[in-house]
N, C-alpha and C positions, 0 to 999 in steps of 0.2 A: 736765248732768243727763241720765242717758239715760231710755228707756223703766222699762228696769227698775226703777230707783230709785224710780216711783210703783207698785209690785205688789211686793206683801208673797210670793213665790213661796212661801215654806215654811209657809203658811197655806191652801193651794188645795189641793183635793183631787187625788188623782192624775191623773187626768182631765184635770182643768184646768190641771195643770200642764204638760201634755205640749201641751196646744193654745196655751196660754201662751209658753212655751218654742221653739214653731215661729213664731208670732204675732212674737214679736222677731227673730227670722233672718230673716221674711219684710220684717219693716221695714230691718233692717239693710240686707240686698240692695237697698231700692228706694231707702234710700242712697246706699248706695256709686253706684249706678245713675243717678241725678241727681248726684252730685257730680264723676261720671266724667264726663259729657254737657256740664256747665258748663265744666267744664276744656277740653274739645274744642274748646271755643266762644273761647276768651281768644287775645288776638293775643300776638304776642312782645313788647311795652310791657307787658303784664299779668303776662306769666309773671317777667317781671324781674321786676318788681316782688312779687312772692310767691317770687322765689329760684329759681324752677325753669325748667332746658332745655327745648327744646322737644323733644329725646332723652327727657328723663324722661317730658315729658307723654304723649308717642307710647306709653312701655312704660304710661305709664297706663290712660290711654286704650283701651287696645286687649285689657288683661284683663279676663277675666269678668264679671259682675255679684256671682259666688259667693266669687272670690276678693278676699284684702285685700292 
């Protein structure tokens, strides 16, 4: 379930929609930003075991906070 799913968005005024709307990109990013950080952190015992090189992690790892 994400954020969105508890904000009824087309019930807010427009206003709040817009602050609403940035309010969720800004959570996404700190996201993606924590889950990039964790990743950085797993030995190669770990990354096996969730399937991934340590090639992918690195291309992970090392994009933006903005990007997915």
């Amino acid at each position: 379930m994400t954020r969105a799913d508890h904000l009824n968005l087309a019930t807010l005024p427009p206003v709040a929609l817009i602050v609403a709307k940035v309010a969720l990109i800004i959570a996404g990013w700190e996201t993606r930003r924590r889950t990039r950080a964790g990743l950085s952190r797993l030995d190669t015992h770990m990354l096996r075991d969730i399937g991934m090189t340590e090639a992918r992690r690195e291309t992970e790892v090392t994009k933006p906070f903005w990007r997915d």
